[in-house]
N, C-alpha and C positions, 0 to 999 in steps of 0.2 A: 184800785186806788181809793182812798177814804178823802174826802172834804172837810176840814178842819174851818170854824166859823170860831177865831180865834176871841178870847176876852178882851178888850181896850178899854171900853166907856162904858163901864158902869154892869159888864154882862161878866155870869161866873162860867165856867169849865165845869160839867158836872162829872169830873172821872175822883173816882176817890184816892185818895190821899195815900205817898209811896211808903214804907216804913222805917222813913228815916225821925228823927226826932219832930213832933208836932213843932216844935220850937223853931226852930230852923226852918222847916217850911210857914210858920208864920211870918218868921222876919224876913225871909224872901217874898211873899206875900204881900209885906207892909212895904218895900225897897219898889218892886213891882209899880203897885198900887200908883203909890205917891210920882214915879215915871210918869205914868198913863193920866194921870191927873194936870201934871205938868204940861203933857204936851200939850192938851185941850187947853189950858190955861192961855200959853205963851203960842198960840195960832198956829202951832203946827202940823200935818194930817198924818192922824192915825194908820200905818200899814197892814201891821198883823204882829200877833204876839202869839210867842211859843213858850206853851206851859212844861218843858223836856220832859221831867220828874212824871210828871201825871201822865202825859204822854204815852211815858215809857210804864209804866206800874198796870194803864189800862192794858199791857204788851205782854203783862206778867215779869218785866224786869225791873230790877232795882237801882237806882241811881239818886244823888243827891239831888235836894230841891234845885231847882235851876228856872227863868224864864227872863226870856229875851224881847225885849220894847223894839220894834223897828215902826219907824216915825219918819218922815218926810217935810221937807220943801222945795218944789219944783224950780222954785230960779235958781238956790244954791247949785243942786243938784248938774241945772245946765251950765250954769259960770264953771262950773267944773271940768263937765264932763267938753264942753268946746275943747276944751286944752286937752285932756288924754281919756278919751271914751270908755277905756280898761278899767276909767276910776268907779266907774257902776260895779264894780263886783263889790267894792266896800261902801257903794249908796246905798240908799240912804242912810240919814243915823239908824247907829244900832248900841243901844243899854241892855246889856246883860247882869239880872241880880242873880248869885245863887249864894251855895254853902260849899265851903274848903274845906278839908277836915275839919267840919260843924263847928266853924266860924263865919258870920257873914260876910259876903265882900260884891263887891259892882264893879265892872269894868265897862267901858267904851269905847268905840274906833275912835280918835284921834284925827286931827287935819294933820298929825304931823304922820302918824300911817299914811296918810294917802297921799301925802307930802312924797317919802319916801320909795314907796312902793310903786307911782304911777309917776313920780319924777314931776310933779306939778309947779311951777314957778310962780301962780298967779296967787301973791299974796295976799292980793285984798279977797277976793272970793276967799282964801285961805280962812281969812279972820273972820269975812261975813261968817262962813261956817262955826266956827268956835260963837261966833257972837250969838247966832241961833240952840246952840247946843248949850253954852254953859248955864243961860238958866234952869232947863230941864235937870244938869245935874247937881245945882243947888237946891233940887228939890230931896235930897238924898239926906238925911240928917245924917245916918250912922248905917252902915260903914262911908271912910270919905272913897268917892269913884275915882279909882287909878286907869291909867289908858292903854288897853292893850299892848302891848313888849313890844317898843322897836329896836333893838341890840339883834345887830347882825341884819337886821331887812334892807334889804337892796332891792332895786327893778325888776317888778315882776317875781319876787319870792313867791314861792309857792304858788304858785299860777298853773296848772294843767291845760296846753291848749289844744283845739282840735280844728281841723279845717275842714269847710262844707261848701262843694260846689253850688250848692241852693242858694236862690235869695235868703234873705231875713226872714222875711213872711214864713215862704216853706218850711226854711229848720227850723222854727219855733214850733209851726204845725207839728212836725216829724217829732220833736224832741218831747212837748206836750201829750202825743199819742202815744210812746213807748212810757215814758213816767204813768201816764194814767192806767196805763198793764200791769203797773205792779202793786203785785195784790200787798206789798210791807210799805204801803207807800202813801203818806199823805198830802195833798195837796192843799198850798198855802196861799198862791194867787202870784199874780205878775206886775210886774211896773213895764209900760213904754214910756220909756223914755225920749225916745223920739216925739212921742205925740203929747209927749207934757212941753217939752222945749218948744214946742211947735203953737204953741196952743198960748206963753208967753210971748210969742216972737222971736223966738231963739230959731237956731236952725244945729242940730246936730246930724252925724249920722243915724240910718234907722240900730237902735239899741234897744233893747226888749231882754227886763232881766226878769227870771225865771225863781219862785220860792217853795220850795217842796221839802220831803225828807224823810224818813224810816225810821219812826218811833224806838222799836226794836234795837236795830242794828245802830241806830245815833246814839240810844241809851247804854249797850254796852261800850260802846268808842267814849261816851261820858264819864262813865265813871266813876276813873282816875283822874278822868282830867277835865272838870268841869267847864273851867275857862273858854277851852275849846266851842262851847252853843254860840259865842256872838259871831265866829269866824264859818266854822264847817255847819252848826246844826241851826235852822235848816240850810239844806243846802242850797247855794244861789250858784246859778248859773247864767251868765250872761251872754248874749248874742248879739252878735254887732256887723255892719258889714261892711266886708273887706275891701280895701282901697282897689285890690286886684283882682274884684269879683268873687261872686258868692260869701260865704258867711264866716266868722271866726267863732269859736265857740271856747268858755274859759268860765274854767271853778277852782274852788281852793283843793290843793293837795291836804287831806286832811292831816296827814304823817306829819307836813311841814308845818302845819301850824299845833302841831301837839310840840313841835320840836321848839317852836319859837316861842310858846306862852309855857311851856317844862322844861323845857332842854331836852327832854327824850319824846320818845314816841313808843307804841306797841302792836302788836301783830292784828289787831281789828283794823285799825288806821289804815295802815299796809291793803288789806281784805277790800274795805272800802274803797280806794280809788281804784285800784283794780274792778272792781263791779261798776265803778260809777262810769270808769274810762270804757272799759267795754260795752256796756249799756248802749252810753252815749255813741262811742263810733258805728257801732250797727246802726242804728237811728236814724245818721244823716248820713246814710252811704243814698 
């Protein structure tokens, strides 16, 4: 597994440039930039940023410019996550700038995704959330940021899950050790979430979400379908523990979220959660 010490504040990526139009990867670039500027602006803490495109080209594959802001705030995060802990697989914010058929465009998770998807009721955290996010994305001049497709998302769409007799602690060890084996495989860092809530005065359960991903094989699953880096690349997998002992463990079905941001999907997608499902269930046996 590779270590990725992602760009945010002020620090560059040195992998060279993929061969799509310089242009297009400037204006994702400048989309990026102006994100990462935001967030430090308006108080909110830097995650990790995934540069796909460069990524992918240091892999020797080719894909459109693409890169992913993921940014935090810990109280949102737990006013949240109390009401439905599942909502960590779409925490923190995440801003993805790339190129469409070499047009620029920005998308974002939405409160009303996680509205939907985790069945959340609590509308004031609801708006806090938007309230924190939307200046970041009025830092966007051009293209204006549209929010991830909710047509057709119900509970729990696309959600993969897996059960593990182990505490939390354990599957994350387990889970952490099989990821760090694989030699396509880079590693992005972790949120506990338990111990941010905990650290406000919150109390949730222990939740420890996981950010990794395979430059390579995300870069071919990219594409065609760019949109797809703020949901499946990198991949988040979160771990939480079970009301009925031991651990629950849940990531995005890549297929289903090629289906819900295109309508279709393709046989990488497919490849992928099959590797990723398999992977995983050895891991926490």
């Amino acid at each position: 597994m590779k270590t990725i010490m992602s760009a945010v504040a002020g620090l560059t990526i040195a992998f060279a440039a993929p061969a799509f139009g310089q242009s297009a990867q400037e204006r994702v670039d400048e989309t990026a930039a102006a994100v990462n500027a935001a967030v430090i602006e308006h108080g909110l803490a830097p995650v990790t940023e995934v540069d796909h495109a460069r990524l992918a080209a240091a892999e020797g594959v080719e894909m459109p410019p693409s890169r992913v802001s993921i940014f935090s705030d810990p109280e949102i995060n737990s006013r949240l996550l109390r009401q439905n802990v599942r909502a960590g697989l779409d925490l923190p914010f995440r801003v993805l700038s790339f190129s469409q058929d070499g047009a620029p465009s920005a998308i974002y998770t939405s409160s009303s995704f996680l509205r939907l998807r985790h069945v959340l009721d609590d509308t004031d955290a609801l708006a806090a959330f938007d309230d924190r996010l939307t200046p970041v994305l009025g830092a966007i001049a051009n293209p204006e940021p549209r929010p991830v497709p909710t047509t057709g998302l119900t509970r729990d769409f696309g959600i993969i899950e897996l059960r593990s007799s182990h505490d939390t602690s354990i599957t994350v060890s387990k889970l952490k050790a099989t990821i760090s084996a694989q030699p396509d495989t880079v590693w992005f860092g972790e949120m506990d979430f338990s111990a941010q809530a905990k650290a406000s005065g919150a109390d949730i359960v222990p939740a420890v979400l996981l950010l990794f991903g395979g430059p390579a094989p995300g870069g071919v699953a990219m594409a065609d379908f760019p949109s797809i880096g703020i949901d499946a690349f990198c991949q988040k997998l979160l771990v939480y523990a079970s009301p009925d002992g031991g651990s629950v463990v849940i990531f995005n079905d890549i297929a289903a979220m090629a289906e819900l941001h295109y309508g279709r999907s393709a046989p990488p997608h497919a490849a992928l959660n099959e590797r990723l499902t398999a992977t995983f269930s050895a891991a926490i046996k």
